[in-house]
BAFI-248944 format. One record per residue: chain; residue number from 1; x, y, z of N, C-alpha, C, O in turn. Coordinates in steps of 0.001 Angstrom, whole numbers. Atoms other than C-alpha are relative to their C-alpha. Layout:
N
+-------+-----+---------+---------+---------+---------+---------+---------+---------+---------+---------+---------+---------+---------+
| chain |   n |    n_c1 |    n_c2 |    n_c3 |   ca_c1 |   ca_c2 |   ca_c3 |    c_c1 |    c_c2 |    c_c3 |    o_c1 |    o_c2 |    o_c3 |
+-------+-----+---------+---------+---------+---------+---------+---------+---------+---------+---------+---------+---------+---------+
|     A | NUM |       X |       Y |       Z |       X |       Y |       Z |       X |       Y |       Z |       X |       Y |       Z |
...
+-------+-----+---------+---------+---------+---------+---------+---------+---------+---------+---------+---------+---------+---------+
END
This chain:
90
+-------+-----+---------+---------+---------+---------+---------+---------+---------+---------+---------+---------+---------+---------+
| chain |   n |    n_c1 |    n_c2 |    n_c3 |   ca_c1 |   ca_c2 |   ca_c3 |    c_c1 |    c_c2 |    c_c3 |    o_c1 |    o_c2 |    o_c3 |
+-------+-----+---------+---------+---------+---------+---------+---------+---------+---------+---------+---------+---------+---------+
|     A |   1 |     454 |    -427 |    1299 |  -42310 |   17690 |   21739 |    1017 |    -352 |   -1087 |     633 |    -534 |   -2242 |
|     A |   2 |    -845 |     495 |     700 |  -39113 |   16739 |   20305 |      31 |   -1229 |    -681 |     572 |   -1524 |   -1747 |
|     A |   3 |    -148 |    1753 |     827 |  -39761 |   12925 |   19773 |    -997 |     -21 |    -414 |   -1445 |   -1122 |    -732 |
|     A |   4 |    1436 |      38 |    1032 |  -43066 |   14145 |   18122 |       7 |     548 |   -1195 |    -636 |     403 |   -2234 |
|     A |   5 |    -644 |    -975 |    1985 |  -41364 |   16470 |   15390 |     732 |    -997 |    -299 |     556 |   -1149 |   -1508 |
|     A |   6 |   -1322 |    1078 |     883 |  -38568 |   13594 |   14586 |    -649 |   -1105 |    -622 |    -299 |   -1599 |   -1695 |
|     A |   7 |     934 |    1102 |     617 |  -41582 |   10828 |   14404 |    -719 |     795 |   -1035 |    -173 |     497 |   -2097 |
|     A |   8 |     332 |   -1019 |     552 |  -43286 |   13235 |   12660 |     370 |     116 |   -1675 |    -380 |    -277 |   -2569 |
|     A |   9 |   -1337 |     -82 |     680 |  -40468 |   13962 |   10141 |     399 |   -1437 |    -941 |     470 |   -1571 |   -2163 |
|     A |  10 |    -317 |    1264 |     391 |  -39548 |   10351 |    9834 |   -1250 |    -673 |    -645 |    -981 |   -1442 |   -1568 |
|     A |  11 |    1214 |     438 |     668 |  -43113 |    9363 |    8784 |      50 |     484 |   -1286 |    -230 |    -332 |   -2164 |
|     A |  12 |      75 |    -906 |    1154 |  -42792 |   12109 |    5934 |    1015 |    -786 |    -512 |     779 |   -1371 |   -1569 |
|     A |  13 |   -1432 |     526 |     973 |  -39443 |   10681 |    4887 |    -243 |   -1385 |    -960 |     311 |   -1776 |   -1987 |
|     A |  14 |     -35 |    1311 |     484 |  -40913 |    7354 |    4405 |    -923 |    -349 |    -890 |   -1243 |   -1501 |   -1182 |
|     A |  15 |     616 |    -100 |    1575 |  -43035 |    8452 |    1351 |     981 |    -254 |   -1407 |    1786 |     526 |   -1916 |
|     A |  16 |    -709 |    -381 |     903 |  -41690 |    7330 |   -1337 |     119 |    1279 |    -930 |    -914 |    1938 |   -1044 |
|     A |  17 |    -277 |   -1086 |     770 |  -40283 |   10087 |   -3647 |     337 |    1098 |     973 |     784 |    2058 |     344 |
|     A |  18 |    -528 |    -637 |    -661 |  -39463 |   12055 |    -676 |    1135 |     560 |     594 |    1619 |      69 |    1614 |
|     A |  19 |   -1837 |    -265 |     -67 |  -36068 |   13776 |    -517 |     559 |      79 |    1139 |    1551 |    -481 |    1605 |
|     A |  20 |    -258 |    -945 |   -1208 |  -36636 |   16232 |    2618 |   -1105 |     370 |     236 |   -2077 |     302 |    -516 |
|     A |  21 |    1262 |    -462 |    -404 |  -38929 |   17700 |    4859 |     550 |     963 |     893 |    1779 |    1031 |     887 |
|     A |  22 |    -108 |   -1131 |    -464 |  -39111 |   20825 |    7258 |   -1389 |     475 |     497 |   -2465 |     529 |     -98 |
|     A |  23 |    1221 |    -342 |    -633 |  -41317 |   22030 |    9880 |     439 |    1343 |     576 |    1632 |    1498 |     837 |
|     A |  24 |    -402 |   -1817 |    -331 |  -41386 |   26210 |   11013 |    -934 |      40 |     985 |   -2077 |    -409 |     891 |
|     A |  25 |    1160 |    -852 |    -434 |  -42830 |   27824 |   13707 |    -621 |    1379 |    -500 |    -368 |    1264 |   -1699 |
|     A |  26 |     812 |   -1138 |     145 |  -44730 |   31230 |   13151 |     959 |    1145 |    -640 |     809 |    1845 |   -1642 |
|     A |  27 |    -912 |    -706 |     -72 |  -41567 |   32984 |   13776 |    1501 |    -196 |   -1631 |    2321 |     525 |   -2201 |
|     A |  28 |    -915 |     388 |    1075 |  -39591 |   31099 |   11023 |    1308 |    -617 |     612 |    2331 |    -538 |     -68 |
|     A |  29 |    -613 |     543 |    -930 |  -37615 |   29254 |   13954 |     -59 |   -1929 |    -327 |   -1019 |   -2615 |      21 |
|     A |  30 |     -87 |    1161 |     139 |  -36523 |   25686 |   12874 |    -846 |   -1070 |     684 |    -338 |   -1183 |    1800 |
|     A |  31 |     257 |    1226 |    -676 |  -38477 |   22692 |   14157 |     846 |   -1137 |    -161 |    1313 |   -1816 |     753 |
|     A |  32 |    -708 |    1475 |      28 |  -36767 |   19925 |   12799 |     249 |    -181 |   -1680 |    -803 |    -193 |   -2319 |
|     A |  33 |    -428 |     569 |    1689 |  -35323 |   19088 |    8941 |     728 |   -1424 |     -24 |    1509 |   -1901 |     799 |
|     A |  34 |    -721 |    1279 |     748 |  -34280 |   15946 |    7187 |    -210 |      53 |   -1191 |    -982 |     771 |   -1827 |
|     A |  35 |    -518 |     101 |    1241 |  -33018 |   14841 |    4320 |     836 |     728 |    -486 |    1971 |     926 |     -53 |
|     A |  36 |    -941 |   -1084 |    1162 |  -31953 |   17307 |    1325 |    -781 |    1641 |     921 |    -307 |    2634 |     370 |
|     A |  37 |     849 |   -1145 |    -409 |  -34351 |   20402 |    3555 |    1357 |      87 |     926 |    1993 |    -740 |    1579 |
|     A |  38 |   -1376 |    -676 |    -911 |  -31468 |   22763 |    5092 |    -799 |     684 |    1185 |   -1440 |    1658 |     792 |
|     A |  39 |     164 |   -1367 |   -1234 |  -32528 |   24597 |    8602 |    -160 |     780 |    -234 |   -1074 |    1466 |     224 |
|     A |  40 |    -159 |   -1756 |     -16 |  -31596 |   27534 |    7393 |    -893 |     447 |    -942 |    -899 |    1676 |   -1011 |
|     A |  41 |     957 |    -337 |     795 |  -34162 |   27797 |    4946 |   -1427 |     221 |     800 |   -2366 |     845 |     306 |
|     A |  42 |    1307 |    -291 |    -418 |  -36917 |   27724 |    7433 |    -835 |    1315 |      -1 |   -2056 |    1386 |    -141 |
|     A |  43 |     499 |   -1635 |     -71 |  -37181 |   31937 |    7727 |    -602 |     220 |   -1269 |   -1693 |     754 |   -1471 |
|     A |  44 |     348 |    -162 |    1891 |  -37518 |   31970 |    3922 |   -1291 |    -798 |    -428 |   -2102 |     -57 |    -983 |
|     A |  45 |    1112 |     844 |     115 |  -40240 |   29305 |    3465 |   -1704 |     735 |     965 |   -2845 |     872 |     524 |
|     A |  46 |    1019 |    -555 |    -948 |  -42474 |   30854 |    6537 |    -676 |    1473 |   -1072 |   -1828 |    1698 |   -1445 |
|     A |  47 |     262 |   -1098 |     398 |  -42053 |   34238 |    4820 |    -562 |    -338 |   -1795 |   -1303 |     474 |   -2349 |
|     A |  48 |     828 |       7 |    1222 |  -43072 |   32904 |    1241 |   -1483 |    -555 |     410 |   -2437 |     -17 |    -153 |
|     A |  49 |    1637 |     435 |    -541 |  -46412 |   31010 |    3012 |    -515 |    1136 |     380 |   -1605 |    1453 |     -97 |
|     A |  50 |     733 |   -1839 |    -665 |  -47141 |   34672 |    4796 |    -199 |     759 |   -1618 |   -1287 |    1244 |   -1929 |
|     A |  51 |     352 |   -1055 |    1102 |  -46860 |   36502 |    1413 |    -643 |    -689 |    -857 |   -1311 |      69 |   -1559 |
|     A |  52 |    1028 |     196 |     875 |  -48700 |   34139 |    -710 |   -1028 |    -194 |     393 |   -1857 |    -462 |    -476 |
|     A |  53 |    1303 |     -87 |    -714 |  -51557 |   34059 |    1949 |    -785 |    1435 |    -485 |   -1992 |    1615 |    -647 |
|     A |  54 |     564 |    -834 |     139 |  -51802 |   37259 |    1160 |    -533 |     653 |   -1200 |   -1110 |    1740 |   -1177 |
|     A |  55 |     623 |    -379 |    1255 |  -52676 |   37367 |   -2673 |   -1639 |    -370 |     286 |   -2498 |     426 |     -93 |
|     A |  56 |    1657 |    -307 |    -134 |  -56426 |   35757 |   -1404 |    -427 |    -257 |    1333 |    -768 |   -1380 |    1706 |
|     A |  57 |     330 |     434 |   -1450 |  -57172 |   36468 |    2389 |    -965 |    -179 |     504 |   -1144 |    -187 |    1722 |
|     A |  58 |    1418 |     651 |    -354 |  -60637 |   35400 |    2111 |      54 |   -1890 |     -71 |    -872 |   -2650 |     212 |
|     A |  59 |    -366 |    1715 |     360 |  -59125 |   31509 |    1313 |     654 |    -221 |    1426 |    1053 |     643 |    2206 |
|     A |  60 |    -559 |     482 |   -1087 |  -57905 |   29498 |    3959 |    1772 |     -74 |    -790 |    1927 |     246 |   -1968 |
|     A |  61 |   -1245 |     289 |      99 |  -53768 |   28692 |    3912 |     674 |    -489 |   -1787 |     473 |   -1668 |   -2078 |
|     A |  62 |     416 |     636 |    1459 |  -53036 |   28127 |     -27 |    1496 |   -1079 |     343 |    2367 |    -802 |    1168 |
|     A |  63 |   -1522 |     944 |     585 |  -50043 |   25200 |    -910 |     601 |     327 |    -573 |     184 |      15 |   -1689 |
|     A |  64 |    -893 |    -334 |    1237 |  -47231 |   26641 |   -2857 |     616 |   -1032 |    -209 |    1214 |   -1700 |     635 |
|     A |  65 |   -1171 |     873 |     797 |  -45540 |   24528 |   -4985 |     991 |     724 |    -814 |     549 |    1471 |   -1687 |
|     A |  66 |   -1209 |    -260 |     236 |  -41735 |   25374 |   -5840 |     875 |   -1061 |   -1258 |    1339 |   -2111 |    -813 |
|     A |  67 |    -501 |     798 |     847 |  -40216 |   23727 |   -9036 |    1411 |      -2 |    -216 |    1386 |    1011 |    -915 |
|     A |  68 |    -880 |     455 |     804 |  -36990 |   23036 |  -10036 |     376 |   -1217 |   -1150 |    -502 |   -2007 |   -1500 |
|     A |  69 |      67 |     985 |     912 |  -35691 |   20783 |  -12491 |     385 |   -1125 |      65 |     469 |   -1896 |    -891 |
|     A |  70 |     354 |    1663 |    -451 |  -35309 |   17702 |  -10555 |    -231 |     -10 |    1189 |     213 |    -930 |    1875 |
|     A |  71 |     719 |     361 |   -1359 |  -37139 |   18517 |   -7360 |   -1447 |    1100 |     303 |   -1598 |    2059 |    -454 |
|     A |  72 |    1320 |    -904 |    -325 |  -40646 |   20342 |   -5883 |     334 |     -94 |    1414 |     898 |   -1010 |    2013 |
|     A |  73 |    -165 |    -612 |   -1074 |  -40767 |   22391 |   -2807 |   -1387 |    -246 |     -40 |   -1805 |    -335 |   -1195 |
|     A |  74 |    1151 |    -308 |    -334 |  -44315 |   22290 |   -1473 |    -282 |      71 |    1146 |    -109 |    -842 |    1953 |
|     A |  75 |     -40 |    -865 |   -1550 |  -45143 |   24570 |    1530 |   -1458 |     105 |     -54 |   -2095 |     470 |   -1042 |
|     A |  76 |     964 |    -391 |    -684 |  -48137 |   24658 |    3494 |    -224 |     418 |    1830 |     486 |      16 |    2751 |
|     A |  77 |    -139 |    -800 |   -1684 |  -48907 |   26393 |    7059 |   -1554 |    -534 |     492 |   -2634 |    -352 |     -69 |
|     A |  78 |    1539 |      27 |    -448 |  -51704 |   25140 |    9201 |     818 |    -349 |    1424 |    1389 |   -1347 |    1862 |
|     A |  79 |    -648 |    -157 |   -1249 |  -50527 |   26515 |   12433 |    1753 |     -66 |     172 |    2457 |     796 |     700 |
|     A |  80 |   -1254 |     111 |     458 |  -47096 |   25097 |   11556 |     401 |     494 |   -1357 |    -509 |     948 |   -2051 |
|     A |  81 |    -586 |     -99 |    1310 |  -45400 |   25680 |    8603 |     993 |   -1052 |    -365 |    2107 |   -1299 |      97 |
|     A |  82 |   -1440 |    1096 |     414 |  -43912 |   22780 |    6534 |     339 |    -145 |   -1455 |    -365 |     413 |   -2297 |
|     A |  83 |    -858 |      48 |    1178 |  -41989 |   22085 |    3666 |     358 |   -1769 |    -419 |    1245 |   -2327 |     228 |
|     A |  84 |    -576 |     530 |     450 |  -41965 |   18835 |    1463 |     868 |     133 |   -1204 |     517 |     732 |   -2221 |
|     A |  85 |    -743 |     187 |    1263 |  -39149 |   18165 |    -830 |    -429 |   -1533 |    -992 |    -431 |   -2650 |    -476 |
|     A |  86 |     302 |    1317 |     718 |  -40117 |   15492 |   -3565 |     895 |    -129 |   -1364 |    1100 |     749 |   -2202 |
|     A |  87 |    -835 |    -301 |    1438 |  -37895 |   14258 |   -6343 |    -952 |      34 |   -1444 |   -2002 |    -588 |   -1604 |
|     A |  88 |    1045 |    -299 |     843 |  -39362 |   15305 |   -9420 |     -10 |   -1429 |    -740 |    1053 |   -1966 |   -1051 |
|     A |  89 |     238 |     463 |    1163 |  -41076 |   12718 |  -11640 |      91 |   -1324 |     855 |     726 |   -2213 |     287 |
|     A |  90 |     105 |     943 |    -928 |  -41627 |   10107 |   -8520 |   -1506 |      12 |     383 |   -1932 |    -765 |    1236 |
+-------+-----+---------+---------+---------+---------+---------+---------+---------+---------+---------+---------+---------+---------+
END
């Protein structure tokens, strides 16, 4: 399962405008990061997808998007939980 999260991973990377990426299990237990996406952020990301599921739990999984001022976080969970980083304005 390992050389399927890194291909995985590496496919994502090779979007342009793509900084970092990040995959979670359920638990908020690392799968795999690259780029500018730290590990240790995975618990934190899981737990913002769980609490913004829960503003409409008649919708399926919503996408958060995360801004800063020269990059976007965008988290979605479908079974996994992942995290692209994109540089802003790419």
């Amino acid at each position: 399962m390992e050389h399927q999260v890194d291909s995985l991973l590496d496919k994502i990377m090779d979007v342009p405008g793509n900084v970092g990426c990040l995959l979670a299990n359920n638990q908020g237990l690392c799968l795999g990061a690259k780029g500018t996406a730290s590990e240790h952020s995975a618990g934190i990301i899981v737990a913002i997808s769980d609490l913004a599921s829960k503003l409409d739990p008649t919708s399926s999984s919503p996408v958060i998007s995360l801004e800063s001022n020269d990059k976007i976080c965008m988290i979605h969970k479908h079974g996994i939980t992942g995290a692209i980083y994109k540089q802003k304005g790419t």
